[in-house]
Structure formats: structure tokens, C-alpha cells
C-alpha positions as CSV (number, residue, x, y, z in Angstrom):
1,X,10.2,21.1,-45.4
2,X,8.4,23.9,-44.9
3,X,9.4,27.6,-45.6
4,X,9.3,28.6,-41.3
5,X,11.7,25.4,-40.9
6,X,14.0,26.3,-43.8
7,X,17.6,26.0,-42.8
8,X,16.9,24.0,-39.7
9,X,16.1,20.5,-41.8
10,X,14.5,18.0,-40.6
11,X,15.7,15.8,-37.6
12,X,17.1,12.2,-38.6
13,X,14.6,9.5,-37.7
14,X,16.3,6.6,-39.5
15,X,19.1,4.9,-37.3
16,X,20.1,1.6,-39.7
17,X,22.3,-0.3,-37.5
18,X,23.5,-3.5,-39.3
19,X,22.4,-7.0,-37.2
20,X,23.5,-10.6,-38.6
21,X,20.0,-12.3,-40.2
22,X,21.2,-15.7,-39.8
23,X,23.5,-18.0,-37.8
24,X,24.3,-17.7,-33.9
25,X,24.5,-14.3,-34.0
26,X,20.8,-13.4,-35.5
27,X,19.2,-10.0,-35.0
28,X,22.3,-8.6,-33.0
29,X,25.4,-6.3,-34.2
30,X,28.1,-8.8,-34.1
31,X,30.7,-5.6,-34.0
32,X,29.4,-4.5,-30.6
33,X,28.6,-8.1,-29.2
34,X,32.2,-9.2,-30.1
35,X,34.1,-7.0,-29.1
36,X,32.2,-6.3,-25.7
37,X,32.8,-9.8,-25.1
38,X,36.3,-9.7,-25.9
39,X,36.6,-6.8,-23.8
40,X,35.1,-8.4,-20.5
41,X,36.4,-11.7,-21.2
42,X,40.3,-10.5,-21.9
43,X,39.6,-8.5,-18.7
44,X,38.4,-11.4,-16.6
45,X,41.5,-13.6,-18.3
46,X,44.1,-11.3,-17.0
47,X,42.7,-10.6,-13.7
48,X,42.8,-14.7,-13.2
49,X,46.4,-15.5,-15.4
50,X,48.2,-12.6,-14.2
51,X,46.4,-11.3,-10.4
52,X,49.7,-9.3,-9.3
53,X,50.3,-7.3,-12.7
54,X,46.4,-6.5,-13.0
55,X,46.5,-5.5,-9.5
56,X,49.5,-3.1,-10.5
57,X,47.9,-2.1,-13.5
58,X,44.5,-1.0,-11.6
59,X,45.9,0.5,-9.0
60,X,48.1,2.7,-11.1
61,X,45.3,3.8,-13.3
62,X,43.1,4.4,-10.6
63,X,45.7,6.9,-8.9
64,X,46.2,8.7,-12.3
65,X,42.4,8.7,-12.6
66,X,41.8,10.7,-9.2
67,X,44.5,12.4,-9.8
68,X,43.7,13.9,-13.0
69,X,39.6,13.2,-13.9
70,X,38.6,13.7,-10.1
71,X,37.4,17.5,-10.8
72,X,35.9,16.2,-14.3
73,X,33.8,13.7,-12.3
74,X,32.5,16.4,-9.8
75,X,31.7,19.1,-12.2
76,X,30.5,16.7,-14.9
77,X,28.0,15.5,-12.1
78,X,26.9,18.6,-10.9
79,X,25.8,19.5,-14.7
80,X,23.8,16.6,-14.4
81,X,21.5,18.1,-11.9
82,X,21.7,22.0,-13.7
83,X,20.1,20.1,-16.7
84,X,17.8,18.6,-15.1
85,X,16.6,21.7,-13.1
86,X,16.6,23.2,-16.4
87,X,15.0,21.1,-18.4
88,X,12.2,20.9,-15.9
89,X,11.4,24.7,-15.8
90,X,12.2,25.2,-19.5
91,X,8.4,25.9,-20.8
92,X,8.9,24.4,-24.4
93,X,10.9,21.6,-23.1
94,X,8.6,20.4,-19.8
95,X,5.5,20.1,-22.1
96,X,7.3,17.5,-24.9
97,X,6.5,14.3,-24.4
98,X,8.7,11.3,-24.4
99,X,6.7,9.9,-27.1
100,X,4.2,11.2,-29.1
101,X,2.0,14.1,-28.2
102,X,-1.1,11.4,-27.9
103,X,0.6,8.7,-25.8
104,X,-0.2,8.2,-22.1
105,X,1.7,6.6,-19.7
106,X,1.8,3.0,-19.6
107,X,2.0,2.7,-15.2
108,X,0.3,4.1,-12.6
109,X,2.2,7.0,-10.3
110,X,2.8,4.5,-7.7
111,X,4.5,1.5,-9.7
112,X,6.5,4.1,-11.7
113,X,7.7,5.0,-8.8
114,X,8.4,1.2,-7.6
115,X,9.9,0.5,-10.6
116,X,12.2,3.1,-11.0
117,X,13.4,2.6,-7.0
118,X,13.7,-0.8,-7.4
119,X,16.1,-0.1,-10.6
120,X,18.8,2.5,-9.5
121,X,19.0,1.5,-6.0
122,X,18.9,-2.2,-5.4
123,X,21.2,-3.9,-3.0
124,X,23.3,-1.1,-2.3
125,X,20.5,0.1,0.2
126,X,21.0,-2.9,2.3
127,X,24.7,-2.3,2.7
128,X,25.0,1.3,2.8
129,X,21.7,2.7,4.3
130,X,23.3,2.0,7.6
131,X,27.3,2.0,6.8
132,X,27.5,4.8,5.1
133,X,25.7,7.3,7.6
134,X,27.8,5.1,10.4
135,X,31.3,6.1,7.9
136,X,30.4,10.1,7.8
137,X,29.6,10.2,11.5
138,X,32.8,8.9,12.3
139,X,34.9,11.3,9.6
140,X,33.7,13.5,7.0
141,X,35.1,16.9,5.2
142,X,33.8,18.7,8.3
143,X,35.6,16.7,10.7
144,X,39.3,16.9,8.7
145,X,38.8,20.4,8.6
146,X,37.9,20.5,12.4
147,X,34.2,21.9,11.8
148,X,32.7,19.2,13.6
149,X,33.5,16.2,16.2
150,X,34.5,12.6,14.8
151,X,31.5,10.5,16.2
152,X,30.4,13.4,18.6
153,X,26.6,15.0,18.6
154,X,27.6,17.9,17.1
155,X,28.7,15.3,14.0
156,X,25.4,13.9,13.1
157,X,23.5,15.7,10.9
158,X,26.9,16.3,8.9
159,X,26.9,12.3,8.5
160,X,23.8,12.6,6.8
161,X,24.3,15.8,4.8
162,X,27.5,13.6,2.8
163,X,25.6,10.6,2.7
164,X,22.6,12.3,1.5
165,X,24.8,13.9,-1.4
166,X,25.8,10.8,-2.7
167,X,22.4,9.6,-2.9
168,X,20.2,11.9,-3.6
169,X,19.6,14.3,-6.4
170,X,22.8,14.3,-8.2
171,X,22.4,10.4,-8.3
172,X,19.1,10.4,-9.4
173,X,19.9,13.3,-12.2
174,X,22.6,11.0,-13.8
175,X,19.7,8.4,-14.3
176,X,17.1,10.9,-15.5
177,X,19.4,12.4,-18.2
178,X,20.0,9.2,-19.5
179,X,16.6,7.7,-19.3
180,X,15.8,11.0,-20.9
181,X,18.0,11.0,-24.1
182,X,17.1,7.2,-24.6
183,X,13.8,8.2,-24.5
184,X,13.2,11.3,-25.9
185,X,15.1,9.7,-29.1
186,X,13.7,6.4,-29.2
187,X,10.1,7.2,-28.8
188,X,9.6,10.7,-30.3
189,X,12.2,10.4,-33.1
190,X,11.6,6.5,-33.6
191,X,15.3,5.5,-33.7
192,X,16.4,2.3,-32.4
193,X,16.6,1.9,-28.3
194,X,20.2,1.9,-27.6
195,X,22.6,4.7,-26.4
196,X,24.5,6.0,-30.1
197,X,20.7,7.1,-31.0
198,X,20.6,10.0,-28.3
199,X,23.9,11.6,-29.5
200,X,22.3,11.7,-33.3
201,X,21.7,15.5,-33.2
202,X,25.1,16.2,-33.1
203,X,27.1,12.7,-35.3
204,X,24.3,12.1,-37.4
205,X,24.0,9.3,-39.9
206,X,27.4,8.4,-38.8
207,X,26.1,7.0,-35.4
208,X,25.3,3.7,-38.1
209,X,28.6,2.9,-38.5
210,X,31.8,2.6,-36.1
211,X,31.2,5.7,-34.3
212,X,27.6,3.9,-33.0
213,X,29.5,0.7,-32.3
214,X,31.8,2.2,-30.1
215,X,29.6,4.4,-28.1
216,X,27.2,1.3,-27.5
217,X,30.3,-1.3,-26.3
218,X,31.6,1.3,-23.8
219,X,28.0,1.5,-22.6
220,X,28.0,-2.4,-22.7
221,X,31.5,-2.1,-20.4
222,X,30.1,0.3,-18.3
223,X,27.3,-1.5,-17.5
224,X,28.9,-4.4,-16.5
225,X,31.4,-3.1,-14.5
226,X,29.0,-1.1,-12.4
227,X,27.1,-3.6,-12.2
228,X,29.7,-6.4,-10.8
229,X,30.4,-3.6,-8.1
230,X,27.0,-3.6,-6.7
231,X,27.5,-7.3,-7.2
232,X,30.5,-7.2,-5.3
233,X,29.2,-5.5,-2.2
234,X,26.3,-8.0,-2.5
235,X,28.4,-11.2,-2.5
236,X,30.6,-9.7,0.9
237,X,26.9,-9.3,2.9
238,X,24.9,-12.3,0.9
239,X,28.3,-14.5,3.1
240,X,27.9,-12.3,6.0
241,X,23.4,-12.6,6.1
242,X,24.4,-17.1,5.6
243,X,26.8,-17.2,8.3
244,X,24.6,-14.9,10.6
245,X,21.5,-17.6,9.9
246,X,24.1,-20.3,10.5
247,X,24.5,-21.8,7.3
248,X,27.5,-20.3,6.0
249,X,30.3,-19.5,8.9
250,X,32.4,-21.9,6.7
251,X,32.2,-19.4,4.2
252,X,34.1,-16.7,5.7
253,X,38.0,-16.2,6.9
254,X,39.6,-15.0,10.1
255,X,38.8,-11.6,10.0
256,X,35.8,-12.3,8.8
257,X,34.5,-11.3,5.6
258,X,34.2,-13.5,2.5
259,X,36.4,-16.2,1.7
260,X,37.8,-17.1,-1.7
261,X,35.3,-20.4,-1.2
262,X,33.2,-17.9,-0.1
263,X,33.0,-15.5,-3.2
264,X,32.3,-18.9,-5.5
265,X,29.5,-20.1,-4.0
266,X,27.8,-16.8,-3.4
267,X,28.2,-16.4,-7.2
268,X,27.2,-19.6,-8.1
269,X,24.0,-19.3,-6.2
270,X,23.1,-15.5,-7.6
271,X,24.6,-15.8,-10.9
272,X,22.5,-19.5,-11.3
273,X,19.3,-17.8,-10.3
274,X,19.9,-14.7,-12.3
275,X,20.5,-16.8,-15.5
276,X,17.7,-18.6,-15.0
277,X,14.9,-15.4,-14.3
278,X,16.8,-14.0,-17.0
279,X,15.7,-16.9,-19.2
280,X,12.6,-16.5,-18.1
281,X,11.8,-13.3,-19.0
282,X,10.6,-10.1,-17.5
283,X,7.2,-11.2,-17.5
284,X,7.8,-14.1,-15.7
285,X,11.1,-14.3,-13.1
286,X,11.9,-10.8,-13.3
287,X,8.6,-9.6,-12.5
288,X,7.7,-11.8,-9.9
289,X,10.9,-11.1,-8.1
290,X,10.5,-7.1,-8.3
291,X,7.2,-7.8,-6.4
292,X,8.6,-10.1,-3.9
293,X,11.6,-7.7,-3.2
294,X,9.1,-4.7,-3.1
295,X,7.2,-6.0,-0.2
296,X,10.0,-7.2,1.8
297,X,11.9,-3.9,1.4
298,X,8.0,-2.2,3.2
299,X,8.4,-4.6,5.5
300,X,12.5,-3.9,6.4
301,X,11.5,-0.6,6.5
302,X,8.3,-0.4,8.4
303,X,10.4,-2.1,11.2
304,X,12.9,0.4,11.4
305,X,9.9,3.4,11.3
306,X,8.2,1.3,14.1
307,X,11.3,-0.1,16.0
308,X,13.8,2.0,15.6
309,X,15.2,5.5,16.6
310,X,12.0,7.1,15.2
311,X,12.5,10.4,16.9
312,X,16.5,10.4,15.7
313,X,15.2,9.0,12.2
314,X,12.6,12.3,11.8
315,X,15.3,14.8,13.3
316,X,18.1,13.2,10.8
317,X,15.4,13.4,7.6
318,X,14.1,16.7,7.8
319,X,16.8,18.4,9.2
320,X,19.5,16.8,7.6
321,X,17.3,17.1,4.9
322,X,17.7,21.2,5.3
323,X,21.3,20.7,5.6
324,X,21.8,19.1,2.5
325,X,19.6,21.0,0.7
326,X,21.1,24.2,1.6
327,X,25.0,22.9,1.7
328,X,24.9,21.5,-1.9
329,X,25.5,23.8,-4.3
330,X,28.7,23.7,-2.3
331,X,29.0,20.3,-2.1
332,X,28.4,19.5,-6.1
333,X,31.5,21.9,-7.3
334,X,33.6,22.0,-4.4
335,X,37.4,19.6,-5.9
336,X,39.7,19.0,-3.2
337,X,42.9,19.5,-4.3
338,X,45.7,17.7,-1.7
339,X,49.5,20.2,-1.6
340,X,51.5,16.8,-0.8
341,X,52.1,17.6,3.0
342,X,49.9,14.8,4.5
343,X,47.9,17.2,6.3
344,X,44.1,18.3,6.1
345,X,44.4,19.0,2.2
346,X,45.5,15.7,1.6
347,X,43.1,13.7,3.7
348,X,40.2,15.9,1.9
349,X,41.4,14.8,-1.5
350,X,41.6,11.3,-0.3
351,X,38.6,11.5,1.2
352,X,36.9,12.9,-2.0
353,X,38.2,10.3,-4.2
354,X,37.5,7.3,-2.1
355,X,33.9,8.5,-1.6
356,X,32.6,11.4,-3.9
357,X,34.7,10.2,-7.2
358,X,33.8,6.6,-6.6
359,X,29.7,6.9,-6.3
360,X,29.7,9.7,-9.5
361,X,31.8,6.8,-11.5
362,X,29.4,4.3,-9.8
363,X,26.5,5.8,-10.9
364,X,27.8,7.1,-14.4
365,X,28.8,3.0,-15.0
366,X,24.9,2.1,-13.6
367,X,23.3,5.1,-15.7
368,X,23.3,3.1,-19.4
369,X,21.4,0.2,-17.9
370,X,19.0,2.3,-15.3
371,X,18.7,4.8,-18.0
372,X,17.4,2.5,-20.7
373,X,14.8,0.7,-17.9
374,X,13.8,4.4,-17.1
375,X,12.7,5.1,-20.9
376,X,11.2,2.0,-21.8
377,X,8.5,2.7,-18.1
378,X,8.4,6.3,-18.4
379,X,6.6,6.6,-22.2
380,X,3.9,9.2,-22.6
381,X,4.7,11.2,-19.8
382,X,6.3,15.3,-20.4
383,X,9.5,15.7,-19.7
384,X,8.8,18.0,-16.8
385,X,7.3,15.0,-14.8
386,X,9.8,12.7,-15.8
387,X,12.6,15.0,-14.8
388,X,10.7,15.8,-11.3
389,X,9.4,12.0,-10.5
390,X,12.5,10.5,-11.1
391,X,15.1,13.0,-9.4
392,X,13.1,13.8,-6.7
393,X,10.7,10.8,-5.4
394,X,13.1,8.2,-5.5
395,X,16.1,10.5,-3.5
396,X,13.6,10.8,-1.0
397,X,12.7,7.4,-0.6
398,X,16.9,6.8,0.1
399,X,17.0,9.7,2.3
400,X,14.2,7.5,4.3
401,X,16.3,4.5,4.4
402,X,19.5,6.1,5.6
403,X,17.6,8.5,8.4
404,X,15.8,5.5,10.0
405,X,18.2,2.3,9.4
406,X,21.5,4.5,9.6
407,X,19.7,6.7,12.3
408,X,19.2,3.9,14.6
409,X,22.6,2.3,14.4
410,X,24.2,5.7,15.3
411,X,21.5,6.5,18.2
412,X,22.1,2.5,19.4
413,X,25.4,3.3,19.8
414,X,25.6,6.7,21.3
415,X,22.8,6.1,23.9
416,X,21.6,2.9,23.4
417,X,24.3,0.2,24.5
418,X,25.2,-1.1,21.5
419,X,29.3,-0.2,22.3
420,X,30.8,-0.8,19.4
421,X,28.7,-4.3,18.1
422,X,27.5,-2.5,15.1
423,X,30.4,-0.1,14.5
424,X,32.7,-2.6,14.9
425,X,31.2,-5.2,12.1
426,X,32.1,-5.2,8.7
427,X,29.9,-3.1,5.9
428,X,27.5,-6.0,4.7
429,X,27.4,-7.2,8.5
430,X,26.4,-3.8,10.0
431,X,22.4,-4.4,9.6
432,X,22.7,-7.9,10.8
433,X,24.6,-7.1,13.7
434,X,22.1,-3.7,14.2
435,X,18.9,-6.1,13.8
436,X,20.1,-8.9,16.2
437,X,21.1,-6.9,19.2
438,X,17.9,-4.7,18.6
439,X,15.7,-8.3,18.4
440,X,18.1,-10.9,20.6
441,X,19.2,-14.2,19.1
442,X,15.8,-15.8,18.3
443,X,14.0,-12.5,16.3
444,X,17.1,-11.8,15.3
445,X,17.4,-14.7,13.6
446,X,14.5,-14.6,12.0
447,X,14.8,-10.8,10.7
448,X,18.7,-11.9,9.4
449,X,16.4,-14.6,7.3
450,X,14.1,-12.0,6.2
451,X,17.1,-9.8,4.8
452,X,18.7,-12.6,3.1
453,X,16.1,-13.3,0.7
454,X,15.6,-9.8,0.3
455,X,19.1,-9.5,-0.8
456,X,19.2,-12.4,-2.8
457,X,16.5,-10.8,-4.8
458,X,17.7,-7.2,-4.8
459,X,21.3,-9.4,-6.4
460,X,19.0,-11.6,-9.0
461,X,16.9,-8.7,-10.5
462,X,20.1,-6.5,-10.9
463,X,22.0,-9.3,-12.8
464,X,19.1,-10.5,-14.7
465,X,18.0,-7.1,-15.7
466,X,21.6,-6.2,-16.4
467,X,22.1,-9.1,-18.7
468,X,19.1,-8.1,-20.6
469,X,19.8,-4.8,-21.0
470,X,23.4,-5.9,-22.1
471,X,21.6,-7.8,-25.0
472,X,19.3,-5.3,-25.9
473,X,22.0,-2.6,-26.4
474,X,24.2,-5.8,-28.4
475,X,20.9,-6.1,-30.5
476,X,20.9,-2.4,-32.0
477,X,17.9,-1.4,-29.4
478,X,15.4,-4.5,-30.4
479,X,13.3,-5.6,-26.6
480,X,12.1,-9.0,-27.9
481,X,13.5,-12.0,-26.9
482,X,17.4,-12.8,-26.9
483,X,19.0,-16.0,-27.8
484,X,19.5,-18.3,-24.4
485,X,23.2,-18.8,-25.4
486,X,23.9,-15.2,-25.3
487,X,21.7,-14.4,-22.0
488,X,23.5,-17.5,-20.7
489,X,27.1,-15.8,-21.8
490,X,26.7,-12.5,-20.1
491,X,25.6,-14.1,-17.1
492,X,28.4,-16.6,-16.8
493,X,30.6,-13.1,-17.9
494,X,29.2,-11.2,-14.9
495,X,30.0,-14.2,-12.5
496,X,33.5,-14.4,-13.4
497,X,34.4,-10.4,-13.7
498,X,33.1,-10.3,-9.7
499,X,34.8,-13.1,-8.9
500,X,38.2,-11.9,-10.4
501,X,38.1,-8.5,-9.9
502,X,37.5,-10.0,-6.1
503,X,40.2,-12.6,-5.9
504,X,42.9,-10.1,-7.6
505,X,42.3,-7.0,-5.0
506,X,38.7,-7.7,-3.3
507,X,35.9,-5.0,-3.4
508,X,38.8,-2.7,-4.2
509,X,39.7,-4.2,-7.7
510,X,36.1,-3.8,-8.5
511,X,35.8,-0.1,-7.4
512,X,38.9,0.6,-9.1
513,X,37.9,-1.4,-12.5
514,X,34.5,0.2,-12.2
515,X,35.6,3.7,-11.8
516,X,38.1,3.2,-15.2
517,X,35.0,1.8,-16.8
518,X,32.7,4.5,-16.1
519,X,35.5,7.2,-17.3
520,X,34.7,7.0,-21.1
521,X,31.1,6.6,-20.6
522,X,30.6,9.8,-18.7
523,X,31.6,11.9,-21.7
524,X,28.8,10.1,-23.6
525,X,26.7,11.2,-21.0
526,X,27.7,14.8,-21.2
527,X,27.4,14.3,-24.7
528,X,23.8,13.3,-24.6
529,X,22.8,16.2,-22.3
530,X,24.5,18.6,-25.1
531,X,22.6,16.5,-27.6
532,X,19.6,16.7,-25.7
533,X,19.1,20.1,-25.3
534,X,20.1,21.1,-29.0
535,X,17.3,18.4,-30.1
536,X,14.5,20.4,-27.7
537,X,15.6,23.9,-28.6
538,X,15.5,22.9,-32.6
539,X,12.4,21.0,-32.0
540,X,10.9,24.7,-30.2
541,X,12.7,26.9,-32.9
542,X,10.5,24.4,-35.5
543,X,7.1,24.6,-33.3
544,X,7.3,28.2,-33.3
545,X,8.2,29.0,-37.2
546,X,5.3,26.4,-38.2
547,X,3.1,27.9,-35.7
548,X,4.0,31.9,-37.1
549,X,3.8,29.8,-40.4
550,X,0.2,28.8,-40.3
551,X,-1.2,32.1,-38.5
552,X,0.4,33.9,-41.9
553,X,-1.2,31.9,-44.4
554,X,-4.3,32.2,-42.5
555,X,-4.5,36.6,-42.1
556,X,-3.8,36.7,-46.1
């Protein structure tokens, strides 16, 4: 250590974290692979051998949840974005590199980009590009408080300024500070690819032991609990897309959404050919299924651009755009707190919790497994681009999506004729209903086609990717390949929690699970921005002794 460093030491860039060397669990930590799969397993067990008491059981947590942690997920998001605003115009922290200083990036600009869009968003475009918008024009914040008109002109671009929030920036800052912290410390400190390494600056060598362990299985829950919810919103549309393409009407009940026969053999058909890409490999299935997905989500969206409300779409982006923009510094601390009377305060807490709280837990329970993908595509580039390319670029890309697909439902219903056919469908049946009165029965057809193997790949890449990332985490941060029985495990595991979570309470039970899940896990991740930023500022305080250091030596 040099004398300009002394009392700072040096930075620990040794992680040991103990794997078996033989038998069926070789090369992974058999604490944090054994009891994450107790954990989801006992979960899925209860949900199936005891439905009413686990429905109990969720429901009551998830009340004393929103109840008690609903400001701690609002504030704890909208330091999130602070970070990241800060880390990107911090000089001495914008310049570091995740890696070292001599390593360039490993993509180009635009499959960076790709990548990373392809990662945090997925299927839950499909679904919610055009619900959600359709939701907030109907009732928002601004409507309960009697600002605005429930589905009136006056409405929309309020409808986009709340979807907008939950997609944008404070979405895309949750990723980045995780990619970040498992990136900074993987590939500029060297330690081991798994979450405990970006909290070593402030546990230290302890991280090897059970502190590490648990920190990595609540990542491990987390991830599969958010996970099964985009899962779970993909199974309701993947039965909604079959039926529309008249292969699958058996598959839904009388009021129309999934079946329990339904749910089953949706899984069975995403969870086989997740497995199975998994298996594969993300050179092979994985990659060729990003591509594939890529060019049919152009395609989706060229049609709305061409064929939709184009005019409605540009007024909603840029405007709405200006909206958000200037309303959020509002929107990302504002809690509503209800008084009990059933009035406006009340339907503003409710409305908080069932929308705000559930997409910051959603995202907090996605952020381990988007968050590792982010660092292992984003090595060589300065912290300053990664912060900017992957808050920014891909929260415009959704804002896209939502002006033009969400922007035509609500302008085919106000002035186009649709009265009520899209409004009136269920959330995953909303862009098939949109797309067939827009085409009539024959294009329509063929567009509902085009969608459903869109979202079957959108479902596959997120389970298979999910199930890999599960095992890297289980295997103390090693990327090579993973023993089939265990790849096969966590895909059979991710089946079943969707499928019980769905038969106990529907899409509900999953939200509710997920939302539980994410709880722990977002302390981590406030953890890791503290960690983060004491790691850059020591790393500066070191740059600058050494540099004073050297121009000292060199005057005498």
C-alpha cells in the first residue's frame, strides 16, 4: 500500500465462495441451491395442499405489506433514479469503467440496445402497451381527485403520463443500479458474478459465508417470483392469442380468460420449450429466439406506426412525454396515505398500491436477473454510458410502444367505432381484439398468428434466461455450463409456482407472492447503491492520493 492510500487499504478482490467438487451438486453452493429450492418448492407444496389457507396467508401479508412498506417502495425507487442521475454526472465516477481501464465493449450500440430491451421488457409489452394506457384513461390519481375526466379528452395525456411512470426511467434505473453493482464488482474488482459480491465494500470477507448465502437465495426467490408474474400474465394472453386463431377456445371458461386446463397446457407448452432452449444454451436456442422475437416485435410495431393512430401516437409521445417529464419528480415521492373514510384518499392509496407499489416490487423481483444480463453485455463501457444507454434508450423505446399500440386503442374507441370491443376484452385479449377489428376476420387472423409466436418467444427467452441466471447465481457467479438436472429443475420449479400461485388466487396470488418476494430483495438493492457509491468515492479518494503521490516524488 502506498503512503497517499494509507488508511484507506486496499479493496477486497478475493470472494471464496465454497461449491461442492464432486457428486450431483458439482461446481455449485449447495447452501444457496438447497435452500432456494426448498424455498420455492415448500411454496409451490402449500399453494397446491392447502389453496384456501395460502390464499389467506397472501392476502393478509399483502395488505400489511401496502400498508406498512408502500412509502418504502416509492421512496426506495425514486433513489434509484437520484443515483443514477448522479452517478452519471459525477466526473470521477462517469469515466470508471466496468472493467478494466483497457477493455472495450464487447457489442455494437445497436445490439446493446436490443439486448438490454429484449431483457427487462419482454412480454409484458404485449399485454400492457395497450391495457395499461386503456386502464389510466379510464381512472388515474387525476381523475379521483377530480383534475381530469374518466375516459374524456381532457384524460388522455394523463393516461400516458402514469403509464409512462411505470415504465420509464424509474424502471429502467432499478436495472442499471443492479447491472451496475454486478458489474462494477465483478469485472473491475474480479469477484465472483453473483449479487453478495456488490455489497463487499460494506460486509466484507463475511459475504463468503452465511451472510453471502442469504443475500444470493433471496435474489434466487426474487427472481423467480418476478419472473412467474410476467409468466403469469403471459399464460392469460398466450390462451387468449390460441383461442383468437381458433385452436384453443376449449381452453378458456365462461367469462372468458384462462381455464384451469387452460393454465396447464399453456405451461406445458412454454415451460417444455423453455427447458429445452435452456439446454441448449445461449448460443444456440436462446440466441436464435432473441433474434426471431426482435424482428417480429419491428414488425408489430411498424404496423401500429403505419396503421394506426399515427397522429394520436406522435401527440401522446412527445407531449405526454413533456408531461411526464415535468410531473415526475412529483410522481416518484408522492405516498398516498388513505384516512379510512372511503372517499378520494382511500381510492388514491388503493390506487397506488394496486399499480405504483406492484410494478416497483415487479421490477425490484426482475432487477437480480436483468441486472446480472446487463453486466455480463455491458463490459468495457464507463459508467456514464452505461447509466445513460440503459435508463434512457430503452424507456423510450416503451414510451413508443404505449403511444402508438395504447394510442390507437383509445383513439379507436373515442372516434373510431370500436364501442367498447377493445375496452371491453380482457388485458391479454385487448391487442387481439384492437388488431382484428382494425384488419377484419381474415388479416386479423393472420396478425393474431403473428403475435402468438411473438409471445411465445418473448415467454421462452424469459424462462430460459431466468433459469440460467438462477443457476449461475446457485453456482457462486461461474457462466459455464450448468448440469441438465438442475436447468431441468428450475424449469419444472417455475412451471409449477405459476401454475399454483394461478390456481390458488389467479394473476392475483402471483402479484401478491411477487410483491412479498421482492420486499427483502429491495433492501439489497438499496444496499448495493450505498455499496456502490462508497466503492467509487474510495476508488477516486485512491486515484487522487496516488496521483498527488507520484507528482511529489517527481518535484524532489
Amino acid at each position: 500500500m502506498s503512503n497517499g492510500n494509507r488508511g484507506l487499504g486496499e479493496p477486497l478482490r478475493d470472494l471464496p465462495i465454497k461449491t461442492a467438487d464432486k457428486g450431483f451438486y458439482s461446481g455449485f453452493s449447495v447452501d444457496v441451491t438447497v435452500t432456494g429450492k426448498l424455498a420455492v418448492g415448500g411454496l409451490v407444496l402449500w399453494a397446491v395442499a392447502f389453496p384456501e389457507n395460502a390464499g389467506s396467508v397472501l392476502a393478509g401479508f399483502n395488505s400489511f405489506i401496502l400498508s406498512h412498506f408502500a412509502s418504502w417502495y416509492i421512496y426506495v425507487m425514486a433513489a434509484f433514479v437520484l443515483v443514477c442521475i448522479g452517478l452519471a454526472l459525477w466526473p470521477a465516477a462517469g469515466r470508471l469503467k466496468i472493467g478494466q481501464d483497457g477493455d472495450v465493449p464487447e457489442f455494437s450500440n445497436f445490439s446493446w440496445f436490443s439486448m438490454m430491451f429484449g431483457a427487462g421488457i419482454g412480454v409484458g409489452m404485449l399485454t400492457w402497451a395497450v391495457a395499461e394506457p386503456v386502464y389510466h384513461f379510464q381512472n388515474n390519481p387525476d381523475v379521483i381527485q377530480g383534475l381530469a375526466t374518466a375516459a374524456g379528452a381532457d384524460n388522455v395525456l394523463n393516461a400516458y403520463k402514469w403509464s409512462y411512470l411505470h415504465w420509464g426511467f424509474s424502471a429502467w434505473a432499478s436495472y442499471a443500479i443492479a447491472g451496475l453493482a454486478l458489474g462494477f464488482f465483478a469485472y473491475r474488482r474480479g469477484l465472483p458474478l453473483t449479487i453478495r459480491s456488490s455489497l463487499t465494500p460494506l460486509f466484507g470477507s463475511r459475504l463468503s459465508g452465511w451472510t453471502g448465502h442469504l443475500i444470493d437465495i433471496v435474489a434466487v426467490i426474487a427472481t423467480i417470483l418476478g419472473v412467474a408474474q410476467t409468466l403469469g400474465f403471459g399464460v392469460e394472453q398466450f390462451v387468449a392469442g390460441m383461442a383468437r386463431i381458433g385452436i384453443g377456445g376449449w381452453l378458456l371458461n365462461d367469462e372468458g380468460t384462462a381455464s384451469v386446463t387452460g393454465i396447464i397446457v399453456a405451461l406445458l407448452i412454454i415451460m417444455g420449450a423453455s427447458t429445452l432452449s435452456a439446454l441448449s444454451g445461449v448460443g444456440k436456442g436462446i440466441k436464435w429466439l432473441s433474434n426471431l422475437n426482435m424482428g417480429l416485435s419491428i414488425f408489430l410495431l411498424a404496423f401500429f406506426l403505419l396503421f394506426g393512430a399515427t397522429g394520436f401516437g406522435i401527440r401522446a409521445l412527445f407531449v405526454g412525454l413533456w408531461e411526464y417529464v415535468m410531473a415526475l419528480p412529483e410522481m416518484l415521492f408522492t405516498v398516498y396515505r388513505g384516512d379510512g373514510s372511503g372517499g378520494a384518499a382511500d381510492k388514491l392509496e388503493g390506487w397506488q398500491g394496486g399499480w405504483s407499489v406492484f410494478y416497483w416490487a415487479w421490477w425490484v423481483a426482475f432487477a437480480p436477473f436483468v441486472g446480472l444480463f446487463l453486466a455480463r453485455i455491458s463490459r468495457g463501457r464507463t459508467i456514464r454510458e452505461f447509466v445513460l444507454g440503459a435508463v434512457i434508450v430503452p424507456a423510450i423505446m416503451c414510451f413508443v410502444w404505449f403511444a402508438f399500440a395504447g394510442g390507437t386503442a383509445i383513439d379507436l374507441e373515442m372516434t373510431g367505432g370500436a364501442d367498447g370491443v377493445i375496452f371491453g376484452a380482457s388485458d391479454g385479449d385487448k391487442i387481439f381484439a384492437m388488431t382484428n377489428f382494425m384488419l377484419g376476420d381474415v388479416l386479423g387472423w393472420m396478425m393474431a398468428v403473428v403475435i402468438v409466436v411473438l409471445l411465445m418467444t418473448y415467454l421462452v427467452t424469459s424462462a430460459d434466461s431466468a433459469v440460467l441466471i438462477v443457476n449461475t447465481i446457485n453456482a457462486a457467479g461461474d457462466e459455464g455450463p450448468k448440469a441438465r438436472p438442475h436447468i431441468v429443475f428450475w424449469g419444472v420449479a417455475l412451471g409449477l409456482v405459476v401454475a399454483a400461485l394461478l390456481l390458488v388466487g389467479g394473476l392475483k396470488a402471483i402479484q401478491t407472492a411477487m410483491v412479498i418476494g421482492a420486499l427483502p430483495f429491495s433492501l439489497v438493492m438499496a444496499l448495493m447503491c450505498i455499496a456502490l457509491v462508497k466503492a467509487i468515492l474510495r476508488d477516486s479518494i485512491r486515484a487522487s492520493r496516488a496521483a498527488q503521490a507520484d507528482l511529489s516524488e517527481s518535484s524532489t
